[in-house]
Structure formats: structure tokens, C-alpha cells
N, C-alpha and C positions, 0 to 999 in steps of 0.2 A: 615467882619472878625469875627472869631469864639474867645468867651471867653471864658477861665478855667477858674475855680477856685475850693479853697480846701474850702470842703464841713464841716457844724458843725456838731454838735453831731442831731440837731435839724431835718437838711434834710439828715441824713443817713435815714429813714423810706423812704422817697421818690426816694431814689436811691437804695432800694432794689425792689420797687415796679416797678423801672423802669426795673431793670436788669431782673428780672423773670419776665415780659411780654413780653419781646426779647427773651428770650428764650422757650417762651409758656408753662411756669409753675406758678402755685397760689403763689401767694405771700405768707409770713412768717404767720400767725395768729398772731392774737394781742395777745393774751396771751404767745407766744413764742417770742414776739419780743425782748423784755428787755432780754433774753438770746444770740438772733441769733445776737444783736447789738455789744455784747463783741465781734464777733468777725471783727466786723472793727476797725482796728488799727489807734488810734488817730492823725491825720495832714496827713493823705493817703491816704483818698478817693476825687476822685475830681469831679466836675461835670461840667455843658455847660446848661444854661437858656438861655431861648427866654422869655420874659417878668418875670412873676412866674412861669414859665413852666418849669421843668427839661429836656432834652429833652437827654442827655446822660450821663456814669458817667461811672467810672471806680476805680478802688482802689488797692493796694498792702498791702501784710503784712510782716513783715522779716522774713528769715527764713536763714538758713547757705547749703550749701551745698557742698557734697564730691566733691572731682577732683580727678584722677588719684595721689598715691601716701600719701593719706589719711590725706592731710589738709583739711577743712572745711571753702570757702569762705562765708561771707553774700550775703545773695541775696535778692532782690526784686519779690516774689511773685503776680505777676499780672493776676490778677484775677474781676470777676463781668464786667466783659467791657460790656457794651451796650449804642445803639443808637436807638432812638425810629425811628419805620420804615418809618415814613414821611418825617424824617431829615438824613437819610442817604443820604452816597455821595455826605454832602456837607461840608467836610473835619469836622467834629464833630471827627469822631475816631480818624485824625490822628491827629488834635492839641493834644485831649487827650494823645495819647501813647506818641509821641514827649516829652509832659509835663512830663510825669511819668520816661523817662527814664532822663532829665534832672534833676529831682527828687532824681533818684539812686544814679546817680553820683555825686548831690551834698550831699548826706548821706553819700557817699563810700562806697558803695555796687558795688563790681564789676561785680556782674551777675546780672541779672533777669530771670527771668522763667514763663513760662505760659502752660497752656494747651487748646491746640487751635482748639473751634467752624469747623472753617471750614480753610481749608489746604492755601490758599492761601493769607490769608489777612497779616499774621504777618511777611512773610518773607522781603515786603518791611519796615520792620521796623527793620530789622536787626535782627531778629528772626529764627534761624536754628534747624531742626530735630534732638535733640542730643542724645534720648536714645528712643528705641522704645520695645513695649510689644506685646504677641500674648494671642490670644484668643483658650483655651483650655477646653476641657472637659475629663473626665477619668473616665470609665464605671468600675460599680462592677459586673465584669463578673464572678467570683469566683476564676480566673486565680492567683488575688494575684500579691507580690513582689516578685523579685530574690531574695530576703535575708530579713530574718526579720528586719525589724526597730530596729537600737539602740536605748537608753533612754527611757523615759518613756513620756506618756501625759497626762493633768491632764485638768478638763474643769473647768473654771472660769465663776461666777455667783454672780449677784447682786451687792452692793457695792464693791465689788472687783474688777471686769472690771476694771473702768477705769485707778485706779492706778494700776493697774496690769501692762496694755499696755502703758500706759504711763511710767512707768519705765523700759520697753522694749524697745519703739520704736528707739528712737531717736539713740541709742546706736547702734541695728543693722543695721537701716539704713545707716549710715556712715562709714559704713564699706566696702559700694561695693561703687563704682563713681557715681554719679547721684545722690543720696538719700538727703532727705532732714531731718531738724529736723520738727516738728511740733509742733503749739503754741498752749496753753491749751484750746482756743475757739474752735480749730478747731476740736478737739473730740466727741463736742457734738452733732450735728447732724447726723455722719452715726454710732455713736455706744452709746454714751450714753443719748440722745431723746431715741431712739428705745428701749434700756432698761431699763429705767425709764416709758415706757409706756406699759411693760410687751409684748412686741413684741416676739417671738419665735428667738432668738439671738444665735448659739454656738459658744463660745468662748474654746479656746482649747490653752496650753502652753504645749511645748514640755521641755523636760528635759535632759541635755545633762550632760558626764562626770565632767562639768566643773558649772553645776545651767542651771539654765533656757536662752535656745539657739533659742529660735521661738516662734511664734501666730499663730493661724489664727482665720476669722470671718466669719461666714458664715451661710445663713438663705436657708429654702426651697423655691423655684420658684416654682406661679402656682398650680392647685390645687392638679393634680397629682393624683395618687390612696392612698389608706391607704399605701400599700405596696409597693410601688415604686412613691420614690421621689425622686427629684430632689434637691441637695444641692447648692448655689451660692456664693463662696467666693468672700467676698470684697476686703478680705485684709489678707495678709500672709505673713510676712519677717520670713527668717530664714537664721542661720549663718552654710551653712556647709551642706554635702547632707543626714548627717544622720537627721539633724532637718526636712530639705525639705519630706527625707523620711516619718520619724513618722508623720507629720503633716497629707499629704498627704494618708499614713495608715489608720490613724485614722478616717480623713474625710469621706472616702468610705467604711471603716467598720461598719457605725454606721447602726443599724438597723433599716430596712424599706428604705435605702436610696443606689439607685443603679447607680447615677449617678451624679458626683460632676466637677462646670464647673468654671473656673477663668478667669476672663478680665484682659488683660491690666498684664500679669504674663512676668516674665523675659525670653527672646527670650534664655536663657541656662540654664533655668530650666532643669532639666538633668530625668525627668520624664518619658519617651522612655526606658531608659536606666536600669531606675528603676522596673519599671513594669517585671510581669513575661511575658506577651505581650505586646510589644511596640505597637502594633494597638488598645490595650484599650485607651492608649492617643489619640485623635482627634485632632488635630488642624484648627480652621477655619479660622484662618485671622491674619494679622497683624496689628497694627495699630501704628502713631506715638505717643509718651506720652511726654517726654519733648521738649517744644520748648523753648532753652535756648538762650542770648543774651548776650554776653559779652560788658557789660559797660565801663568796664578799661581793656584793653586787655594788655596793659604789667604789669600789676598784676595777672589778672591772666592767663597768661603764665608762670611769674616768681611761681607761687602758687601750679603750678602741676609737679609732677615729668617727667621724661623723660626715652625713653629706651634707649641702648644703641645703637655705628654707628657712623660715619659720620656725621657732623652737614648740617643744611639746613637752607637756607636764605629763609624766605616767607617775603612775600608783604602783607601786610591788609591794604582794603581802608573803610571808615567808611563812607557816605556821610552825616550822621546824627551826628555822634558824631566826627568830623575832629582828634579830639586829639588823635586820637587812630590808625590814619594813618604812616604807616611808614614801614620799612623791618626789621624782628625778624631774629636775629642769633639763632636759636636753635641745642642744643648739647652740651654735655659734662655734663650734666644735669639741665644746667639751659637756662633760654630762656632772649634774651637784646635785644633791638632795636638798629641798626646800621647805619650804612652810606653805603651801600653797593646793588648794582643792585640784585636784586629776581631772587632766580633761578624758584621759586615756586608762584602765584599771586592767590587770592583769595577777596572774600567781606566778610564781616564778618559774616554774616548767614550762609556762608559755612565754616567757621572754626571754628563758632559753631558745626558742623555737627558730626569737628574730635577733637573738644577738649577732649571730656570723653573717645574718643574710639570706638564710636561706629561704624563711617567709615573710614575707608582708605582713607588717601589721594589719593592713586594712581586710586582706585576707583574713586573717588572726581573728579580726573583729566580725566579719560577715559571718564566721564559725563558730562564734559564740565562745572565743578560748580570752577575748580580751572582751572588753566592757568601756563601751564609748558612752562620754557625757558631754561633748563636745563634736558634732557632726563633723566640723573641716578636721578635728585632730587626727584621723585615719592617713589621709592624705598627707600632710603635715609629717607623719609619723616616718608611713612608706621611703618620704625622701632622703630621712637623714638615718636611716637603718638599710637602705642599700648598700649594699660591699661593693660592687660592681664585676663583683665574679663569683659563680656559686661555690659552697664551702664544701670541702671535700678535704675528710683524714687520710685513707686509703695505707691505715695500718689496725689490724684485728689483732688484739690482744682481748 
């Protein structure tokens, strides 16, 4: 039988060492460690020994995040999961997760979230595709935007970064569904390391009628020629298509640089649209980004808004969390558990899928992930699990 337990302050070094060799990356350097430690959050990392031997470990940190209608639930950020490769598949991960999500729910956190290695492992843990991003690039062909950029953009340097972005982030991320806030650890390694070690870093704030409406962050890829480089945005929120615009102006304006590309960017970024040619945009892929988990699910059903229509009786079976088993009445705007046969039957990794919006139930249902006993209840469903904007975190932890 496999044991957890929650790991001290002592063997967090050895459960980061574990987790970057699962993923075949150098561990943290000792001189970087006493920073990269803040960000394990105290009583949430847990680990699995075989003698003195760490042999897996996994951790969480909180974080809140948007729903549809713009309350902000806590969540359980799940995160660093590994198992050393000789101890795999002999249930190591799944005591772990198991633990972690009785973990959430005994903090009251009704989500959790993660971003997930490889596609298959988390959905038996009640882990559903809930917001996904595409992989872009947009050439500086000279072609330019349909319309000049509103507001202005100003680039940000040295001690001002952080608190710059940090008094940004959290604000516009909560604004679309999906976004999360972000805790003051987790800034230091993909922007304030890199600028603290004088790395080639732009930082850029846009400026809107109303103060400061966007970021972005973005270094060159590769070694490229003097004259034509390559720019790679990490990270970019903005509230509104004129921030989206300036941002994106500004990016591909900068000289010497003829081609600016985004991971993991919001599937209605409206960038096509914007361009004076939409084929300067590229798109090469999709991928999923949140894999979300609803912990308390008539919390948060009760916690997100609803469209309007017809109400719908869904079914949620949990076999990990039973408590969450039962038939939701949704409509009229709010969602309650009943006593009443499902028109609609689902698991809960697939109503992760449409909680933020990002699919259709009726979709959901034509793919075999939900279970209709009720022909019109598809349709019915569609209307009141619409967000009216697609979900998108566009933070990688």
C-alpha cells in the first residue's frame, strides 16, 4: 500500500529535485534555491518514500479563479506532480492526486486546476479540458493594421517590472472566465530571475482612455540575423481589442524584428481581423491549457452565472468525490440539486469541459462525453452554459 504524506520545509529540496528529473530538466541551483522555495506553499506539498527515498511528490498552491459572470472561486493550483520512473504504475500518482483533491475540499476550495504533461493521465481524476489556447505567429510584412492603434505604449525596465505587472495582472485576468490571480512567488522565475540577471526582457504597457489596459513580455528566439528577428511572447493580457491591438502594434514594430509568435494565446484573440492581412497571422496548433476539476460542484454551479431559456436537469456522477453526485436543476439563473430524473448525464471531467464555456453541451453530447435522455435538452443546455466569451487562463504554472 502506497503512503502520502505532507512533506516539511526540510524535504521540499528533494521534491523539487524529484520533479525536474521527471521532467528532464536541471534542478533549481543552490544559490537560487532559498528563492525558488517561497514558492511552495506551506502544508501542500506531499510526497510517497520507499525507505529515505522520495520516490514521488506533488504540491498545490491557491489561487482564485473567474467563472462565467465574474465571481472568483479559490482554487487549488496543482502543480510539480511526479513520479520517479521506476515507481511508476504502481498507483504512486494516484494516491497522490486522490490526496490532493481530499486536500481542496477539506480547505474549501471548489476547484482545482492544473496543466497537463501528457493528455491522458488526469482525466481519470476528474480532470476536464476547460479552456484552450492556439499557437500564433504574425509577420512584419509592412502590410500593417486596418486602423491605427488607440492609446499609447510605454516599455517598462528594471525595478519597475515587477510591480508594474503585478498591479496589472490579477485585475485583467479576472475579468475574462478562466484567469486566474497569481501569488507573489510565482513572478520570479519567468520575469523577475531573467531580469534581475540582465537577460534581454521587453516589457511593454499599453494605455487606454481609461490608465493602463494591457502587458506584454517578450524576448527574441534563436540567434536569428542582426536584422530579422524573431520576437516570443510569454505573456500578454489585455482588456479590450484596442489594448490587444497596441500591444500587438507595438510588438512587430520594433526594429530589426520581423516576426512576433505567441503560445498557448486566447482561441478569439481577434488578430485576423486586425491585421491589414489576415494571412500575416499564422496559426499552427491548438493545444489544451486549463485542465479544471470541480471539487464542490454545487458550489460552483451555484457560483457562475447562467444564460437565459429553459432550464435543464443534468446528472453529475463523481466516483472519487460521491458528494457531488446527484441531478442539478439549472435555469432561471441559478443552479440547485434536485430530486428529479436527468434529462442530460454526464462525469465530471466532462462538465468541467462546459463549465467556463468553452464547449457546448450539445457538442459534448454529439461526442459521446454527456448522455442525453431528453432530445430538446442539448439545446436547452447550449443556452444557459454559454459565457459569451471564450475561457482563457494564459498563466502556466
Amino acid at each position: 500500500m502506497v503512503a502520502v504524506h505532507v512533506l516539511g520545509p526540510d524535504e521540499l529540496r528533494a521534491a523539487n529535485r524529484l520533479f525536474a528529473a521527471t521532467i528532464h530538466q536541471d534542478a533549481v541551483p543552490d544559490p537560487d534555491w532559498d528563492r525558488a522555495a517561497l514558492s511552495y506553499s506551506p502544508g501542500r506539498t506531499l510526497g510517497v518514500t520507499e525507505g529515505r527515498e522520495l520516490v514521488g511528490t506533488a504540491t498545490s498552491f491557491p489561487t482564485r479563479t473567474a467563472v462565467p459572470g465574474g465571481a472568483a472561486l479559490d482554487t487549488a493550483a496543482v502543480t510539480r506532480v511526479g513520479v520517479r520512473p521506476d515507481r511508476t504504475r504502481r498507483g504512486v500518482l494516484s494516491t497522490m492526486m486522490r490526496t490532493l483533491l481530499d486536500d481542496t475540499a477539506a480547505r474549501g476550495e471548489p476547484l482545482a486546476s492544473l496543466r497537463a504533461s501528457e493528455a491522458r493521465i488526469y482525466g481519470r481524476f476528474g480532470y476536464g479540458v476547460a479552456s484552450r489556447g492556439r499557437e500564433v505567429a504574425v509577420s512584419g510584412t509592412g502590410k500593417g493594421w486596418r486602423r491605427a492603434p488607440a492609446g499609447s505604449v510605454r516599455v517598462v525596465v528594471g525595478d519597475d517590472v515587477l510591480p508594474t505587472l503585478t498591479a496589472l495582472h490579477d485585475a485583467l485576468a479576472l475579468r475574462r472566465p478562466g484567469g486566474i490571480t497569481r501569488p507573489e512567488p510565482w513572478w520570479w522565475r519567468p520575469v523577475g530571475q531573467r531580469v534581475a540577471k540582465g537577460e534581454h526582457v521587453v516589457v511593454a504597457v499599453h494605455t487606454g482612455p481609461d490608465g493602463d489596459d494591457g502587458f506584454a513580455v517578450a524576448s527574441p528566439t534563436g540567434p536569428g540575423s542582426f536584422s530579422h528577428r524573431t520576437l516570443r511572447v510569454s505573456d500578454l493580457h489585455a482588456d479590450g481589442v484596442d489594448a490587444v491591438a497596441g500591444l500587438w502594434a507595438f510588438l512587430t514594430g520594433i526594429d530589426l524584428v520581423d516576426r512576433v509568435e505567441g503560445w498557448l494565446r486566447p482561441v478569439d484573440e481577434p488578430l485576423e481581423l486586425l491585421l491589414a492581412d489576415p494571412r500575416d497571422c499564422v496559426v499552427a496548433g491548438f493545444e489544451d491549457e486549463t485542465w479544471l476539476r470541480l471539487v464542490d460542484v454545487p458550489a460552483a454551479l451555484a457560483a457562475r452565472s447562467w444564460g437565459a431559456g429553459p432550464s435543464v436537469l443534468v446528472g453529475v456522477h463523481d466516483r472519487l468525490l460521491p458528494a457531488n453526485d446527484g441531478v442539478y436543476r439549472i435555469g432561471d439563473g441559478t443552479a440547485e440539486r434536485v430530486r428529479a430524473e436527468p434529462e442530460l448525464e454526464c462525469d465530471v471531467d466532462a462538465l468541467a469541459m462546459a463549465y467556463l464555456g468553452d464547449r457546448a453541451p450539445s457538442l459534448l453530447a454529439a461526442t459521446g462525453w454527456w448522455r442525453v435522455h431528453d432530445a430538446g435538452a442539448p439545446a436547452r443546455a447550449d443556452a444557459l452554459f454559454a459565457s459569451g466569451r471564450s475561457p482563457w487562463c494564459g498563466t502556466y504554472f
